[in-house]
Short mmCIF file of the C-alpha atoms (twelve columns), coordinates in Angstrom:
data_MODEL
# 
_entry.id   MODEL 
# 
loop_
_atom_site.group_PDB 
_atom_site.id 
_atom_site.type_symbol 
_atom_site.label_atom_id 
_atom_site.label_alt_id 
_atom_site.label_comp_id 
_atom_site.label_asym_id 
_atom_site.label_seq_id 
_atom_site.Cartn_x 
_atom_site.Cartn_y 
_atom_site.Cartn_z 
_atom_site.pdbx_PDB_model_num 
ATOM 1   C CA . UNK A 1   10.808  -12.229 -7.595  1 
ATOM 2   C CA . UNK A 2   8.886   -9.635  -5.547  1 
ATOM 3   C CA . UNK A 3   5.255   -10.215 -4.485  1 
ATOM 4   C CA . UNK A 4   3.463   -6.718  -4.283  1 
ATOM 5   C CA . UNK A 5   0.468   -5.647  -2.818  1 
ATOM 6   C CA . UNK A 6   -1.509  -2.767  -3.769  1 
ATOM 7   C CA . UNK A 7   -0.056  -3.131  -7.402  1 
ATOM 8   C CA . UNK A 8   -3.632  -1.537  -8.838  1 
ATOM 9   C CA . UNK A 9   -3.447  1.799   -6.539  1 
ATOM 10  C CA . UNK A 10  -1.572  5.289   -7.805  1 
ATOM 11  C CA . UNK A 11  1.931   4.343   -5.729  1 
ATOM 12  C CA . UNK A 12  1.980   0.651   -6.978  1 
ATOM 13  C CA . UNK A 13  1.456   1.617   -10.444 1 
ATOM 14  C CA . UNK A 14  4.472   3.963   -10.305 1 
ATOM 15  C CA . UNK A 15  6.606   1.471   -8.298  1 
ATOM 16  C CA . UNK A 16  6.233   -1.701  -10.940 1 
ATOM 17  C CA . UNK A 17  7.088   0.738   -13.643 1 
ATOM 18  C CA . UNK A 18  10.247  1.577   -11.661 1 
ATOM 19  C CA . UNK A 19  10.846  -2.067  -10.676 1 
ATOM 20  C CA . UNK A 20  10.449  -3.432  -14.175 1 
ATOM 21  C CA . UNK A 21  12.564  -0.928  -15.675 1 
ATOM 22  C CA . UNK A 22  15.163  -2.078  -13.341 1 
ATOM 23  C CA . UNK A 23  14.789  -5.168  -14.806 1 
ATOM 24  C CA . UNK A 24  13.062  -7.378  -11.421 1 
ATOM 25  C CA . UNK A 25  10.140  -9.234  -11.744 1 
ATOM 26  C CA . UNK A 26  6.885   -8.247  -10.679 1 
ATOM 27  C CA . UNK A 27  3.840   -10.682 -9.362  1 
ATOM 28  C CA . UNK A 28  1.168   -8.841  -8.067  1 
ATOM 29  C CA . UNK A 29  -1.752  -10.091 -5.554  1 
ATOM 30  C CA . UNK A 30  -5.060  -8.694  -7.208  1 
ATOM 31  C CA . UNK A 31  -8.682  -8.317  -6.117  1 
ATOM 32  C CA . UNK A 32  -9.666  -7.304  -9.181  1 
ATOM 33  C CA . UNK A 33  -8.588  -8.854  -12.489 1 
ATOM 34  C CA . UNK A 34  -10.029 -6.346  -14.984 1 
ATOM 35  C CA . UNK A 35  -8.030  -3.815  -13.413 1 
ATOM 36  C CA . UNK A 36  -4.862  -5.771  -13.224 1 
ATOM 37  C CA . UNK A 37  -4.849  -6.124  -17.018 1 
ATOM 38  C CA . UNK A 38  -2.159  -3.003  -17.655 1 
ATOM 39  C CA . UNK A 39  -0.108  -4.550  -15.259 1 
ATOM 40  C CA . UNK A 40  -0.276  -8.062  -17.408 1 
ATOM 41  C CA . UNK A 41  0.228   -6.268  -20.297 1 
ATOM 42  C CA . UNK A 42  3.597   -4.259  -18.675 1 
ATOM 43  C CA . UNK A 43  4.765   -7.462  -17.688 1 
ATOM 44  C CA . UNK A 44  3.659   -8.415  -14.078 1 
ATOM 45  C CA . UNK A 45  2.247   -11.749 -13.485 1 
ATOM 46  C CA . UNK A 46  -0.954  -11.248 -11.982 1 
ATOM 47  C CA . UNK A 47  -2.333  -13.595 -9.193  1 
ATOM 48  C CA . UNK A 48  -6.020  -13.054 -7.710  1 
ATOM 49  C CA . UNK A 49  -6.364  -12.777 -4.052  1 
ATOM 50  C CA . UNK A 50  -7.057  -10.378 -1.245  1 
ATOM 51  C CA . UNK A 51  -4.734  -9.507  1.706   1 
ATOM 52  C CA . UNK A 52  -7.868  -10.043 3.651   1 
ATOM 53  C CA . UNK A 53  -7.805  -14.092 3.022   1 
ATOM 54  C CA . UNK A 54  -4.686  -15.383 4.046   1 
ATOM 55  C CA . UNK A 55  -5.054  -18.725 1.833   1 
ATOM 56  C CA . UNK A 56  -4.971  -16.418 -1.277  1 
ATOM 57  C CA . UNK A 57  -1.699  -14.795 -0.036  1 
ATOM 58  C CA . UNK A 58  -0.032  -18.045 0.473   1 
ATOM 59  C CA . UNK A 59  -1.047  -19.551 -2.781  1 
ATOM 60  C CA . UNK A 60  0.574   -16.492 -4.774  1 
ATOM 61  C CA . UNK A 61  3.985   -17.132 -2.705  1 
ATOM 62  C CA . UNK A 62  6.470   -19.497 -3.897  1 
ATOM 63  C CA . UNK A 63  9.990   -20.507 -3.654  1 
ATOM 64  C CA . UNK A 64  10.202  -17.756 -6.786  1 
ATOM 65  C CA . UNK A 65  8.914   -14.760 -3.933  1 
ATOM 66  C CA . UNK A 66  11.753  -13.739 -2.027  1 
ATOM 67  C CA . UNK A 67  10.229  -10.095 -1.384  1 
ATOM 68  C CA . UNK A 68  6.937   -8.667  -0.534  1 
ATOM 69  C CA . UNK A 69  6.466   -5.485  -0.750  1 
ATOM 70  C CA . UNK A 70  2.844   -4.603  1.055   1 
ATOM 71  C CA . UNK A 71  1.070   -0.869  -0.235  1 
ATOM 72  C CA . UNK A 72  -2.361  -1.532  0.457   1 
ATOM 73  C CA . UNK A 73  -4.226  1.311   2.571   1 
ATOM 74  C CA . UNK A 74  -7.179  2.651   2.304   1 
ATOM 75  C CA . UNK A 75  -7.963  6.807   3.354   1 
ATOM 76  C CA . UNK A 76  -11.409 5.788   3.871   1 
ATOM 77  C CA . UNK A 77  -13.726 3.196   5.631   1 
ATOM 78  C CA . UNK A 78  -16.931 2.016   4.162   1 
ATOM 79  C CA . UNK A 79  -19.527 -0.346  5.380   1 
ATOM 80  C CA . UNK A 80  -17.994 -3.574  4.731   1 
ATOM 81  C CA . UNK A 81  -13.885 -2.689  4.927   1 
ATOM 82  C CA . UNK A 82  -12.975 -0.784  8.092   1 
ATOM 83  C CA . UNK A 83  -8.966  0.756   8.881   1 
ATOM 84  C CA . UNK A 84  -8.406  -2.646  10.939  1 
ATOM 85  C CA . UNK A 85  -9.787  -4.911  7.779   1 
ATOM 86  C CA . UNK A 86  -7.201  -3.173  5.847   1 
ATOM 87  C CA . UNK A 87  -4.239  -2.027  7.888   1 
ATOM 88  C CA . UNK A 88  -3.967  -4.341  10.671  1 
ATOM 89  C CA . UNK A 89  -5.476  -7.328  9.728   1 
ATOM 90  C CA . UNK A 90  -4.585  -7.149  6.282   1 
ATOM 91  C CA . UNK A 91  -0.971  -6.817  7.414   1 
ATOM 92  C CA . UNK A 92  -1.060  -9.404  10.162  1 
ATOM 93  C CA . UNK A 93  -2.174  -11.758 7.141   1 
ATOM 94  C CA . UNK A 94  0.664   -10.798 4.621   1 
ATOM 95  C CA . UNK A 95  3.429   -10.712 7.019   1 
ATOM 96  C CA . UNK A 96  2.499   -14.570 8.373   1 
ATOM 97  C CA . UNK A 97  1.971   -15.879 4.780   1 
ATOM 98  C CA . UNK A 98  5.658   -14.107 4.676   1 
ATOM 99  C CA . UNK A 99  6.686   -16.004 7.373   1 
ATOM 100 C CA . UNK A 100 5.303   -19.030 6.563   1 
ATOM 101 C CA . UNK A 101 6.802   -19.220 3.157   1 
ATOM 102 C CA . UNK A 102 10.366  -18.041 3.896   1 
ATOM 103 C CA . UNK A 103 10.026  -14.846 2.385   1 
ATOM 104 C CA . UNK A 104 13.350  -12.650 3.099   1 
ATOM 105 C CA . UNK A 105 13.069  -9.291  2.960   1 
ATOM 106 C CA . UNK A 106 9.359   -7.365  3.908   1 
ATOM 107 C CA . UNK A 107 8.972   -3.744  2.854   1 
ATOM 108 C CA . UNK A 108 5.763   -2.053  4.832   1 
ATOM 109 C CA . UNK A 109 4.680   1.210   3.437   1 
ATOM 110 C CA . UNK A 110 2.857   2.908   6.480   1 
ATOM 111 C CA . UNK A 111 2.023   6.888   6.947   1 
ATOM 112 C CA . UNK A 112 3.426   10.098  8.281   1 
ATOM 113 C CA . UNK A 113 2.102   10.813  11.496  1 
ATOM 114 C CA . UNK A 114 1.791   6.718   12.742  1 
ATOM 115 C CA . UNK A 115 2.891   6.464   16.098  1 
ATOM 116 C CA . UNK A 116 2.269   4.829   19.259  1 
ATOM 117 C CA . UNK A 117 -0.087  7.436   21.029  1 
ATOM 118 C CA . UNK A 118 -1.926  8.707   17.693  1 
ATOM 119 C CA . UNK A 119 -5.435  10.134  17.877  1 
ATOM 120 C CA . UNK A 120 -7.043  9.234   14.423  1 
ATOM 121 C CA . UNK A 121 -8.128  5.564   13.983  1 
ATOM 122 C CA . UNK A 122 -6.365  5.570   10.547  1 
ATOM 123 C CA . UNK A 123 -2.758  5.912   12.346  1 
ATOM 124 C CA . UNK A 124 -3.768  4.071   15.093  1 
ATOM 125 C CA . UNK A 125 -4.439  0.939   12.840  1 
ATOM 126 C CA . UNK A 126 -1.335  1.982   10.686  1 
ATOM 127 C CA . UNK A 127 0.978   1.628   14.461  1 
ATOM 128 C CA . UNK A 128 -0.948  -1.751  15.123  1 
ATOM 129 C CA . UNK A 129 -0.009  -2.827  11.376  1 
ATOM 130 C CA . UNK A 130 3.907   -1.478  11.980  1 
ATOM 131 C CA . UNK A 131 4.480   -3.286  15.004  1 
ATOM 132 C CA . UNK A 132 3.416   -6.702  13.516  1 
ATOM 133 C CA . UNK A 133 5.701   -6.040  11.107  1 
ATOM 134 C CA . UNK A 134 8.611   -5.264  13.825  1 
ATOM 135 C CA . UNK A 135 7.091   -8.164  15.596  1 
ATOM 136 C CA . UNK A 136 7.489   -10.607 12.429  1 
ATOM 137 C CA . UNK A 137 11.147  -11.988 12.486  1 
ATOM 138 C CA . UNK A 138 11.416  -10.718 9.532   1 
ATOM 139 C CA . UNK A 139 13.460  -8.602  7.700   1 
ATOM 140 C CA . UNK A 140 11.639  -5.449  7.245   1 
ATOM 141 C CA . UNK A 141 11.640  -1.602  6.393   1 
ATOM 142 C CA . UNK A 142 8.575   0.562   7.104   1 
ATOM 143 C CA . UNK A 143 8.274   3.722   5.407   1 
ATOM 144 C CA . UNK A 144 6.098   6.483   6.320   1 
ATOM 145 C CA . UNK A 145 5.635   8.840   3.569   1 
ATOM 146 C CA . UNK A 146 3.439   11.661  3.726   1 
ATOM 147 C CA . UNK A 147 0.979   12.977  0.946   1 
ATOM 148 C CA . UNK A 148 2.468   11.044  -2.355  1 
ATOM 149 C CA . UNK A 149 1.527   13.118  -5.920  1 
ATOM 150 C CA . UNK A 150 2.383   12.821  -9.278  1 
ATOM 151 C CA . UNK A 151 0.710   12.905  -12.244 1 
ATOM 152 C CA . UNK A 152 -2.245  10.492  -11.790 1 
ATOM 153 C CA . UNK A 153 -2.739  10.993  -7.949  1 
ATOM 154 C CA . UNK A 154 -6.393  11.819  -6.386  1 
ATOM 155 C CA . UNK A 155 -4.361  14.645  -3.952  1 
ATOM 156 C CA . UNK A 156 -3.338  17.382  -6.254  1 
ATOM 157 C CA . UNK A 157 -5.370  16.524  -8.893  1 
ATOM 158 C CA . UNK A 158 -8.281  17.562  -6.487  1 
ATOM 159 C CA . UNK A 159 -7.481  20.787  -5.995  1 
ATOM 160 C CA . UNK A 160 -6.883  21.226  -9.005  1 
ATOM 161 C CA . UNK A 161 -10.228 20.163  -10.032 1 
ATOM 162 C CA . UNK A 162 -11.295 22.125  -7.632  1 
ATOM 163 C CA . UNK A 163 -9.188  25.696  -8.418  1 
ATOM 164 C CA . UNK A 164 -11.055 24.956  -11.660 1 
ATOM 165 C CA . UNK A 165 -15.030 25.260  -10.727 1 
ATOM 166 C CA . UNK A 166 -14.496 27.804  -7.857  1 
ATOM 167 C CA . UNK A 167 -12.798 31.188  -7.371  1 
ATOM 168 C CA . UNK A 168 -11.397 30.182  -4.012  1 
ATOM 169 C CA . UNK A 169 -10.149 27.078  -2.255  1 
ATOM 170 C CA . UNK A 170 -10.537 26.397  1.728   1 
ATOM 171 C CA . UNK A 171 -7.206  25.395  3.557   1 
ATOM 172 C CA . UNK A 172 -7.514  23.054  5.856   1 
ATOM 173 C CA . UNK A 173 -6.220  24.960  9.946   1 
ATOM 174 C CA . UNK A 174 -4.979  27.903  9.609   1 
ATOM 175 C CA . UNK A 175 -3.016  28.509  6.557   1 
ATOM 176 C CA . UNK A 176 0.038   27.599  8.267   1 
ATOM 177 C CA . UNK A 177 0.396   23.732  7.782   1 
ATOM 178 C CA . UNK A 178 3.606   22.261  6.607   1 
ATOM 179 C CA . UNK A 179 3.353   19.200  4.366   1 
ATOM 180 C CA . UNK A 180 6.104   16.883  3.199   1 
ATOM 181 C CA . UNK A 181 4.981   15.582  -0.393  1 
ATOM 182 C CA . UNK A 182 7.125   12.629  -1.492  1 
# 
């Protein structure tokens, strides 16, 4: 069974369709249960916690959980939940209840652009997150996509939006950026 963080967001919503088709099962650590119910009702079991409280983490893993799969990042701080709350924190709490439980096999989604010597606090946070992971003992792959779209996702569908209300749109730089949308 895979434990999977992030199961409420755009790219865990696509991934549990994908995983369920493929016939694994699903639980899914929740904040929120009112938002979880589509994922009950595809077939996930849903267990309320928060990767910020370890204690919840370890109660949804069991001898069942031999993967974890950890999506949860946010693009934005707000008062109370700050890039370290969420990447590195969050991540030191998920990969320990991992470790603690005998988990086998960790999957880390990070971002393109992390690396050692980064200048934003997002990818700073996302390298401190990655090298707990590659710290953990555990069996791991990080991925670092960049800008992920599809039909429900808040990227494209913004400009979109956008294109709509207003005859032009402002590109970020000069014009000339290259992007790599998974």
């Amino acid at each position: 069974m895979i434990l999977l963080t992030g199961g409420t967001g755009f790219v865990g919503g696509n991934l549990i369709d994908e995983l369920l088709k493929r016939g694994y099962r699903v639980r899914c650590l929740v904040r929120d249960l009112v938002r979880a119910r589509s994922l009950e009702q595809k077939g996930c079991e849903i267990v309320r916690g928060d990767i910020r409280d370890r204690g919840s983490i370890l109660e949804a893993i069991d001898q069942e959980i031999d993967t974890a799969i950890h999506l949860v990042g946010i693009l934005t701080e707000t008062r109370r939940v700050s890039f370290e709350d969420v990447h590195t924190e969050g991540t030191r709490n998920v990969v320990d209840a991992c470790r603690e439980k005998g988990v086998r096999r960790y999957i880390h989604v990070s971002a393109l652009g992390t690396r050692k010597d980064a200048r934003s606090r997002y990818h700073k946070t996302k390298w401190a997150a990655e090298e707990i992971v590659r710290g953990s003992g555990l069996a791991y792959t990080i991925f670092r996509p960049s800008v992920i779209f599809g039909r429900e996702d808040n990227f494209t569908n913004l400009f979109a939006r956008i294109m709509k209300l207003s005859p032009f749109i402002m590109i970020p730089g000069d014009g000339t950026n290259r992007m790599q949308p998974v």
